[in-house]
N, CA and C atoms as a LAMMPS dump frame, in Angstrom:
ITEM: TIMESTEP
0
ITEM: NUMBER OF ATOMS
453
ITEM: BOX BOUNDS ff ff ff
-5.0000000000000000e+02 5.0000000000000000e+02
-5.0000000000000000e+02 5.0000000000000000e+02
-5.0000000000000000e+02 5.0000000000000000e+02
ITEM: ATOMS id mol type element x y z
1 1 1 N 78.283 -8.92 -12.615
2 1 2 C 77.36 -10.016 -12.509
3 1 3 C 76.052 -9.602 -13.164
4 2 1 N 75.496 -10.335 -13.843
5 2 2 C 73.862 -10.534 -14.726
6 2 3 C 73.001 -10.782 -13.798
7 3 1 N 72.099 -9.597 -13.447
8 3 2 C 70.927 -9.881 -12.771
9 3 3 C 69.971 -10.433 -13.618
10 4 1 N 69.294 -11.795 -13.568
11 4 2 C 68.086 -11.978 -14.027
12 4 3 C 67.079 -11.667 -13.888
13 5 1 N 66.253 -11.959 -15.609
14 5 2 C 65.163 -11.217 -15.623
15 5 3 C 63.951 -11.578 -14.192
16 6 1 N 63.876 -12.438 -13.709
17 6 2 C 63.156 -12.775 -12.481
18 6 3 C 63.047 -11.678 -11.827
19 7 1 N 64.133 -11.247 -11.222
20 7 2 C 64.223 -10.192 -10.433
21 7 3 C 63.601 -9.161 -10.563
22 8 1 N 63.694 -8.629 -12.039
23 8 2 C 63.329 -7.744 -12.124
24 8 3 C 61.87 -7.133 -12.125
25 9 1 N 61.462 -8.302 -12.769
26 9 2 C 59.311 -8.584 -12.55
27 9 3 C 59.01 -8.428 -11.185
28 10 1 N 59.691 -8.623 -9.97
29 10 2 C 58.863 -8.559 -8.777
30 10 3 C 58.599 -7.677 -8.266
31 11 1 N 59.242 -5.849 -9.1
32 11 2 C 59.279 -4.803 -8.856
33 11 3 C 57.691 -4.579 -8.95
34 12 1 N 57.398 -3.915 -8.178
35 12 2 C 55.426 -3.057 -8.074
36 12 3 C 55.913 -1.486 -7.767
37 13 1 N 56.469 -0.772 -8.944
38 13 2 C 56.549 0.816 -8.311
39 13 3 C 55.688 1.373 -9.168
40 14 1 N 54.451 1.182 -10.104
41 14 2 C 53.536 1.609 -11.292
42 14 3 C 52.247 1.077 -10.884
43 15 1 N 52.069 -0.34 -9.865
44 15 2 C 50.965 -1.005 -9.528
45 15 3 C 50.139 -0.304 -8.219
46 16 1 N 50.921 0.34 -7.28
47 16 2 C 50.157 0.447 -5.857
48 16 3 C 49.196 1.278 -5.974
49 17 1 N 49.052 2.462 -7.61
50 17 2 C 47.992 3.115 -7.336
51 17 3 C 46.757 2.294 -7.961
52 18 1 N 47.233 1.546 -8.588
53 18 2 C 46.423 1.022 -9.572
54 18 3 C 45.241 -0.168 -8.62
55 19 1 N 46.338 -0.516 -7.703
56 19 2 C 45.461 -1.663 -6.996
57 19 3 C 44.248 -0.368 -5.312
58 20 1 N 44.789 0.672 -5.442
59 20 2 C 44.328 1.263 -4.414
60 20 3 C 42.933 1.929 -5.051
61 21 1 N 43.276 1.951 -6.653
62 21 2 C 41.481 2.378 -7.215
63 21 3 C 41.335 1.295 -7.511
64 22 1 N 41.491 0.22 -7.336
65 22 2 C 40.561 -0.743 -7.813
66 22 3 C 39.854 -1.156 -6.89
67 23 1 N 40.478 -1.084 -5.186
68 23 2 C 39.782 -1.18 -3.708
69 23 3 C 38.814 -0.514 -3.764
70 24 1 N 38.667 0.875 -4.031
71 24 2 C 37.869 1.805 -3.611
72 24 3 C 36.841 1.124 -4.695
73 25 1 N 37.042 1.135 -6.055
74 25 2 C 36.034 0.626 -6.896
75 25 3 C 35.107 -0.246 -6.217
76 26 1 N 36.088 -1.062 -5.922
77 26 2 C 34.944 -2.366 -5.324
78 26 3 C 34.476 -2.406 -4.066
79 27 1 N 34.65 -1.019 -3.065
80 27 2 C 33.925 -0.713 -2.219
81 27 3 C 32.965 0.135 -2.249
82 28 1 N 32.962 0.956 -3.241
83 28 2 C 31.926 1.886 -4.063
84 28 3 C 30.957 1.226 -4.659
85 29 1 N 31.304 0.352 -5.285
86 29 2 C 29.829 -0.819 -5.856
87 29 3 C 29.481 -1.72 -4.841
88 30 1 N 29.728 -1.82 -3.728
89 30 2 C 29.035 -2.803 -2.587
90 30 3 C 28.667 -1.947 -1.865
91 31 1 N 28.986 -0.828 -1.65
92 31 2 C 28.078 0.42 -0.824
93 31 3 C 27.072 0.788 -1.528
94 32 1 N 27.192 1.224 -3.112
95 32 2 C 25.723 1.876 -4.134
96 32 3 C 25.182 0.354 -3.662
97 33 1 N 25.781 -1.199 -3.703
98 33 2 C 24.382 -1.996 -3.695
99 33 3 C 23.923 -2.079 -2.106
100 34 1 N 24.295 -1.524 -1.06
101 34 2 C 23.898 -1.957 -0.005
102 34 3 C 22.806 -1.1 -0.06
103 35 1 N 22.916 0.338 -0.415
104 35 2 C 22.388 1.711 0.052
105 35 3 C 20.981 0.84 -1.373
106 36 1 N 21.016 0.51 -2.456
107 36 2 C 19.77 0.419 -3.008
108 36 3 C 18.961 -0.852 -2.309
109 37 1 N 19.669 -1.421 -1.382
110 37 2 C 18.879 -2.319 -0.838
111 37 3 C 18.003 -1.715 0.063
112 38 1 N 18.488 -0.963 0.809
113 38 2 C 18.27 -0.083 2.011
114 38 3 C 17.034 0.838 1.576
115 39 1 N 16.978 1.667 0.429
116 39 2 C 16.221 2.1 -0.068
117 39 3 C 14.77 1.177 -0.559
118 40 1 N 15.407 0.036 -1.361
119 40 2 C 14.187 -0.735 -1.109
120 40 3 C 13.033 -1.259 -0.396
121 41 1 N 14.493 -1.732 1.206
122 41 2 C 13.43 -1.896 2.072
123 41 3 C 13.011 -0.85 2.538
124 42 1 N 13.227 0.272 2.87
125 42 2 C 12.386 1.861 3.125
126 42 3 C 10.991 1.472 2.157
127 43 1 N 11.554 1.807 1.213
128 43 2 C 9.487 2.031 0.093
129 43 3 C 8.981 0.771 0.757
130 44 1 N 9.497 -0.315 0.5
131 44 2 C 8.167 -1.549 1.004
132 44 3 C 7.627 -1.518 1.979
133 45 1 N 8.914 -1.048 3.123
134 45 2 C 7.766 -0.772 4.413
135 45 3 C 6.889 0.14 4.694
136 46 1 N 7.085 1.525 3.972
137 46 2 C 6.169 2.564 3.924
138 46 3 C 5.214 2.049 2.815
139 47 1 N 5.313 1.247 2.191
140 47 2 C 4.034 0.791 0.887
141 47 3 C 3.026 -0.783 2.101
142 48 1 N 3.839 -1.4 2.983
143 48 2 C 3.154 -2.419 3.727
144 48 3 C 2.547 -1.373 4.737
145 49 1 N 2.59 -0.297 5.684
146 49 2 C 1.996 0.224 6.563
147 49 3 C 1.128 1.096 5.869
148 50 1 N 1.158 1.427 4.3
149 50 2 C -0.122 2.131 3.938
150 50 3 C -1.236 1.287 3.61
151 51 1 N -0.769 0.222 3.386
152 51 2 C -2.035 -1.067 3.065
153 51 3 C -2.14 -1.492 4.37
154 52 1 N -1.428 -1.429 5.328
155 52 2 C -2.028 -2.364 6.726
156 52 3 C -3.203 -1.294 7.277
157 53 1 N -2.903 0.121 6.953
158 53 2 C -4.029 1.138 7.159
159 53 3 C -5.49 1.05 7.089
160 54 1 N -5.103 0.797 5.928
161 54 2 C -6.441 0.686 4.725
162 54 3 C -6.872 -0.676 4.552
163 55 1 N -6.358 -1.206 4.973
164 55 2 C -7.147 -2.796 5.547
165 55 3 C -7.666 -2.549 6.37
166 56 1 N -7.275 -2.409 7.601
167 56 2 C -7.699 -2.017 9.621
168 56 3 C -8.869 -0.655 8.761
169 57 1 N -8.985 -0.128 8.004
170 57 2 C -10.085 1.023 7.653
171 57 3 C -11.282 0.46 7.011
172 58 1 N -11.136 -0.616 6.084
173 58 2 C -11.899 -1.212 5.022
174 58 3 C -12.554 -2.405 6.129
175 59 1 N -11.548 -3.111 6.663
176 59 2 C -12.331 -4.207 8.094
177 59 3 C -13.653 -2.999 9.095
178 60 1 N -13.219 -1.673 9.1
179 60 2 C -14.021 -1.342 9.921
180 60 3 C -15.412 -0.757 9.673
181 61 1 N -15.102 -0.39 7.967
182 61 2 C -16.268 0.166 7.296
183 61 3 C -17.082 -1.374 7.048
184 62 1 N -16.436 -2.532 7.272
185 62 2 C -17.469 -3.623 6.698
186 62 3 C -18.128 -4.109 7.873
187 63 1 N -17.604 -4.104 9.401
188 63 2 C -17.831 -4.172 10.375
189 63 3 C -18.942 -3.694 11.263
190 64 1 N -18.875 -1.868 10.676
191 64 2 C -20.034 -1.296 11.149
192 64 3 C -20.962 -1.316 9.809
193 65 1 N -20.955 -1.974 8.704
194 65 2 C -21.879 -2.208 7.931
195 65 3 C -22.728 -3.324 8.395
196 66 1 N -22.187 -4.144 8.773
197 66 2 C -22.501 -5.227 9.093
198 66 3 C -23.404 -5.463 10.611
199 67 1 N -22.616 -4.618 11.653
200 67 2 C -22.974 -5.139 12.715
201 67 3 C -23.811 -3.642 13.65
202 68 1 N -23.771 -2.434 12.943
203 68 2 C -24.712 -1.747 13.375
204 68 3 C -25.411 -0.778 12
205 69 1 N -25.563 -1.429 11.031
206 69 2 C -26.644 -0.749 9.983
207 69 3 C -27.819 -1.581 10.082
208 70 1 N -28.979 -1.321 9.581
209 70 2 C -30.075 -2.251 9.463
210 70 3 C -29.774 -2.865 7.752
211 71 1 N -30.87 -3.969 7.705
212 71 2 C -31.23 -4.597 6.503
213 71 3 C -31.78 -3.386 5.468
214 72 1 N -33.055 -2.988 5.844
215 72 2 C -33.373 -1.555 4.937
216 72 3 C -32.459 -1.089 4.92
217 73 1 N -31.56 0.16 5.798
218 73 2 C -30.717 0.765 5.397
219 73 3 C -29.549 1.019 4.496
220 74 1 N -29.144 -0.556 4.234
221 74 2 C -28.213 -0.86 3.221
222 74 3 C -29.228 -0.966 2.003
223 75 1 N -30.282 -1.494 2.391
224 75 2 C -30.853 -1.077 0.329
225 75 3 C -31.242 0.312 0.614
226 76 1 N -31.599 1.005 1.248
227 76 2 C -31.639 2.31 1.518
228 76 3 C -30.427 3.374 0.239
229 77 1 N -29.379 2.744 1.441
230 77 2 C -28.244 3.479 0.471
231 77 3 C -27.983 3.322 -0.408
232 78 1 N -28.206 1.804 -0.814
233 78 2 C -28.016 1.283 -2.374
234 78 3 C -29.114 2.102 -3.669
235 79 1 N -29.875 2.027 -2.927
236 79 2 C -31.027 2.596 -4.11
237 79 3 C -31.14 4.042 -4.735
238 80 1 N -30.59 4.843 -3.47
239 80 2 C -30.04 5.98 -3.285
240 80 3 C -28.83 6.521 -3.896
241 81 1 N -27.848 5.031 -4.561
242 81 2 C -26.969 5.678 -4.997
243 81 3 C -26.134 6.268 -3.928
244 82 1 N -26.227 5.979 -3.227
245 82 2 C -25.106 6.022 -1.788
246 82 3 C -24.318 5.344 -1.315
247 83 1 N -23.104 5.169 -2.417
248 83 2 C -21.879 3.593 -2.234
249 83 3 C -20.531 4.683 -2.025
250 84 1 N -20.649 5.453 -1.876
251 84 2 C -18.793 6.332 -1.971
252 84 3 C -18.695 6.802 -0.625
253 85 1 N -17.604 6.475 0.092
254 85 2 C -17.346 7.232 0.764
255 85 3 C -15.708 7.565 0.469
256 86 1 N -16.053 9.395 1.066
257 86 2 C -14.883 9.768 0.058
258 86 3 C -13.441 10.146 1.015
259 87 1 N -12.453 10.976 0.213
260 87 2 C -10.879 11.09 1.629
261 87 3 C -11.246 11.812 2.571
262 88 1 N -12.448 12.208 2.962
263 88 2 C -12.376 13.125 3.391
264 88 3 C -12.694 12.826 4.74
265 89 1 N -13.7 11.733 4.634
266 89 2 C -14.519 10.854 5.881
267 89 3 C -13.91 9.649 6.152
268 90 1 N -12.826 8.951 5.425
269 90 2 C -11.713 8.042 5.602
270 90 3 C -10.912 8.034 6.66
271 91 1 N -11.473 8.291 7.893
272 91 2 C -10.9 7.977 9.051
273 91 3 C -11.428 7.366 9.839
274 92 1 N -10.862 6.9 11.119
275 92 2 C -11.413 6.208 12.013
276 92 3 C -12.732 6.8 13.009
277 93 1 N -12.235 7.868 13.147
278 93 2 C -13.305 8.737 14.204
279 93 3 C -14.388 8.862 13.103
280 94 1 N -14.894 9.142 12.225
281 94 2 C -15.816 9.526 11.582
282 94 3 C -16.935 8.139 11.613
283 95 1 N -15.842 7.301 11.049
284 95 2 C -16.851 6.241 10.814
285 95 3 C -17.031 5.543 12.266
286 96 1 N -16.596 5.269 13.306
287 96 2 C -16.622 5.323 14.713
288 96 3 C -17.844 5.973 15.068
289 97 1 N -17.684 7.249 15.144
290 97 2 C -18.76 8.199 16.195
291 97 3 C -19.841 8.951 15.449
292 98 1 N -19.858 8.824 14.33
293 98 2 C -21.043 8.999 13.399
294 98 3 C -21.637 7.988 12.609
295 99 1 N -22.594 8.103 12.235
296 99 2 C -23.976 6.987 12.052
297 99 3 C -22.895 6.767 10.627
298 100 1 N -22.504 5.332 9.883
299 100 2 C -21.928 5.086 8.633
300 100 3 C -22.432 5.361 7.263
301 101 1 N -24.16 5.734 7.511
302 101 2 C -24.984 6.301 6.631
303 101 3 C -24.878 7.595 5.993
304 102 1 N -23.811 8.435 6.779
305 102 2 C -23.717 9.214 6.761
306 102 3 C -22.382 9.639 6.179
307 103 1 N -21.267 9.343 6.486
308 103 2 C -20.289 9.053 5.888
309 103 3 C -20.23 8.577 3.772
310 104 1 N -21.725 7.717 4.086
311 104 2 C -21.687 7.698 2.218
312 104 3 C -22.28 8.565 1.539
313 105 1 N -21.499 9.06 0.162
314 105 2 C -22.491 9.962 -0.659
315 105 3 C -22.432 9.205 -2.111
316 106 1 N -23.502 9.964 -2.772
317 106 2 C -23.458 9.263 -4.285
318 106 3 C -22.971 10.21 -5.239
319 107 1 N -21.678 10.997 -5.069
320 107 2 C -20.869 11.563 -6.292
321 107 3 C -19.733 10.698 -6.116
322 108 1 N -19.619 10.551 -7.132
323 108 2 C -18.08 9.281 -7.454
324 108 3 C -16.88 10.226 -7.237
325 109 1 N -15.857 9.763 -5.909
326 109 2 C -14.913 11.029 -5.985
327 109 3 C -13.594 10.905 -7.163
328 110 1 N -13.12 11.725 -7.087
329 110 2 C -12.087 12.293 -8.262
330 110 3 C -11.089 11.886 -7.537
331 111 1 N -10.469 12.02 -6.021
332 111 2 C -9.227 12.331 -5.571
333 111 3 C -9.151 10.507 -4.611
334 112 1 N -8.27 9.943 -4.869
335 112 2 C -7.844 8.534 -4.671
336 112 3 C -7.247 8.593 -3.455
337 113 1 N -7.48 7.961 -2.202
338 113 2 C -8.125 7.073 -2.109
339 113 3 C -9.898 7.452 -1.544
340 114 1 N -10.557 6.362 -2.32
341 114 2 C -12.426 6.518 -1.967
342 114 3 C -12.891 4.721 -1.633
343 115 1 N -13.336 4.788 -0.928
344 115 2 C -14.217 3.632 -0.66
345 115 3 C -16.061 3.391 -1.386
346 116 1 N -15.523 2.056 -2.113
347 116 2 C -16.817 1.919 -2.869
348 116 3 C -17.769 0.93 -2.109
349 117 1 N -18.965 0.777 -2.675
350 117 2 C -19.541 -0.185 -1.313
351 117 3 C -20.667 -0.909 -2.751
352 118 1 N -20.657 -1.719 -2.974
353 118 2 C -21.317 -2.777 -3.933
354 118 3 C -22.307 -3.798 -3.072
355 119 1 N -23.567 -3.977 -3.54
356 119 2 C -24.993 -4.702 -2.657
357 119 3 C -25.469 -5.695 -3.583
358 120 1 N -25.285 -7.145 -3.739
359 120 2 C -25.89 -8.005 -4.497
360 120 3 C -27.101 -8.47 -3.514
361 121 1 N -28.158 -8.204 -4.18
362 121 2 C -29.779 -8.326 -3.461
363 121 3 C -29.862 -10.124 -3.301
364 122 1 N -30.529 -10.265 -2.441
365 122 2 C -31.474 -11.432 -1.858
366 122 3 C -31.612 -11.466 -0.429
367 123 1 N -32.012 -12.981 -0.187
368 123 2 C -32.507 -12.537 0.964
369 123 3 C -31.26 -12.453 2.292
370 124 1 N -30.509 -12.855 1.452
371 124 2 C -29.223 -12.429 2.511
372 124 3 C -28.183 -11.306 1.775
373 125 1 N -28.194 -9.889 2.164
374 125 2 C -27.252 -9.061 1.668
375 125 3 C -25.982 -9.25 1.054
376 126 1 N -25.034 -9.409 0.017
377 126 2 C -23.934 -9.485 -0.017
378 126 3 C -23.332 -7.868 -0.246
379 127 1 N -22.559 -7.522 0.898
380 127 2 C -22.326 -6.346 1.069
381 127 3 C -20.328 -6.296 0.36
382 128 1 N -20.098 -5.414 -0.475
383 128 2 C -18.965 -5.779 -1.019
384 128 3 C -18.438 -4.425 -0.698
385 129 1 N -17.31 -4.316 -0.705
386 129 2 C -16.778 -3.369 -0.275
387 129 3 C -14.964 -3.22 -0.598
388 130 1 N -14.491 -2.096 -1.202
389 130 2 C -13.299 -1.866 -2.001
390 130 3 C -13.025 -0.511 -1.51
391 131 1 N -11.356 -0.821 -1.632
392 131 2 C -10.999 0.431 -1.331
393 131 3 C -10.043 0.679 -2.467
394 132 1 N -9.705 2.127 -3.454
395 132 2 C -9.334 1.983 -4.571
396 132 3 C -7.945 3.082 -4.039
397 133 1 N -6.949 2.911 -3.83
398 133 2 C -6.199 3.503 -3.537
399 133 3 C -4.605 3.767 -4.745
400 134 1 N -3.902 4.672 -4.646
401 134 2 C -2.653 4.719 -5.362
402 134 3 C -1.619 4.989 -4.763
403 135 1 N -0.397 4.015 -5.183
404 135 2 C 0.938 3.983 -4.656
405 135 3 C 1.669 4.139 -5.627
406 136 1 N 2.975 5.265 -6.005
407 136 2 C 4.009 5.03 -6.387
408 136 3 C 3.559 5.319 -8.132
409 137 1 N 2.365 5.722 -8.279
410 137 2 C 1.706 5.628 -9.924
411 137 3 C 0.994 4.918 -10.003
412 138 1 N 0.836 3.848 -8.955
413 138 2 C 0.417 2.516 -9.06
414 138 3 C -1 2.589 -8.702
415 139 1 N -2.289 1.561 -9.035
416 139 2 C -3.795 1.991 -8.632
417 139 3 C -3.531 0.563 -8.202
418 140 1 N -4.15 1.023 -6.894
419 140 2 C -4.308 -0.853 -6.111
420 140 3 C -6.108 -1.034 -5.598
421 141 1 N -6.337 -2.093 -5.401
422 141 2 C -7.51 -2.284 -4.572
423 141 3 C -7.478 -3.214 -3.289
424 142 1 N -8.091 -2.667 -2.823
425 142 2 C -8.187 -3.997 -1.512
426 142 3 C -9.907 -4.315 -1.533
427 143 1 N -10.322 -5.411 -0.871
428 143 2 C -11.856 -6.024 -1.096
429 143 3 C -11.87 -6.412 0.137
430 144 1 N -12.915 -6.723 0.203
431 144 2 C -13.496 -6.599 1.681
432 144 3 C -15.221 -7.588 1.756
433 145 1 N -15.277 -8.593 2.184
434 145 2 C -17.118 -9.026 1.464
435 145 3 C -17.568 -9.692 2.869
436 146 1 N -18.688 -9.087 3.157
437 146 2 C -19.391 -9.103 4.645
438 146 3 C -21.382 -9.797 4.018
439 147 1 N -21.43 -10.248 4.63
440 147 2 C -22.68 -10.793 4.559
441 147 3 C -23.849 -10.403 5.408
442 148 1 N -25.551 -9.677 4.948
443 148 2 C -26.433 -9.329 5.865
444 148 3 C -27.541 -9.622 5.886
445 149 1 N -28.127 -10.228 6.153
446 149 2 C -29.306 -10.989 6.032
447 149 3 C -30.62 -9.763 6.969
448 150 1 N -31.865 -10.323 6.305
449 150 2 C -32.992 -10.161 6.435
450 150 3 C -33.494 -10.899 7.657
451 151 1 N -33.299 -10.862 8.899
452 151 2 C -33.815 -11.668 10.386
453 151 3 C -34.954 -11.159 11.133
């Protein structure tokens, strides 16, 4: 008796390895894309909690500019050339428990991140304030603008 050719096509003894790397293939490229997702969200959240920092730092340097420096004192520092404060005094306790006058100097620092402090004169202060920081290669700024009047 003539077996037909039908029969003979439904044989798979050359295919089972073939289909068992092609599984793994396509579980190997949905794992590399899960794992670069994963990685992604890692940097963004360590790149969002270094800016939520340095916001909550820049709110506090404009804060105690604002609400315990005098009117002189800010042209004080301005005139003086006293707008930097540098990494070194970039913390909370410093600018907290020491006078904020003190915290600024007038050498422009070299090492990123420094807080700049900008004074447009009249009779109401515009006190400006930046923080120049780097991520990743990257140079970012954040701004900050507090208002001080002459009372």
């Amino acid at each position: 008796m003539l077996v037909p050719d039908i029969w003979r096509l439904n044989k798979k003894e050359g295919f089972t390895i073939i289909e068992v790397l092609c599984a793994l293939s396509i579980i190997i490229v949905l794992f590399s894309y899960i794992m670069q997702a994963e990685l992604r969200n890692i940097r963004l959240k360590q790149y969002l909690e270094l800016k939520e920092k340095y916001i909550c730092l820049l709110e506090e340097v404009s804060k105690e500019l604002t609400y315990n420096t005098t009117y002189l004192e800010l042209i004080n520092l301005s005139d003086n050339g006293k707008i930097y404060i540098d990494n070194e005094n970039m913390n909370f306790d410093k600018i907290k428990c020491s006078k904020i006058a003190d915290c600024f100097t007038d050498k422009t620092p070299l090492v990123k991140p420094y807080i700049v402090m900008l004074i447009s004169r009249d009779k109401v202060l515009k006190v400006n304030t930046r923080i120049y920081f780097k991520y990743v290669n990257k140079e970012e700024m954040i701004e900050c603008e507090s208002f001080k009047g002459n009372y």
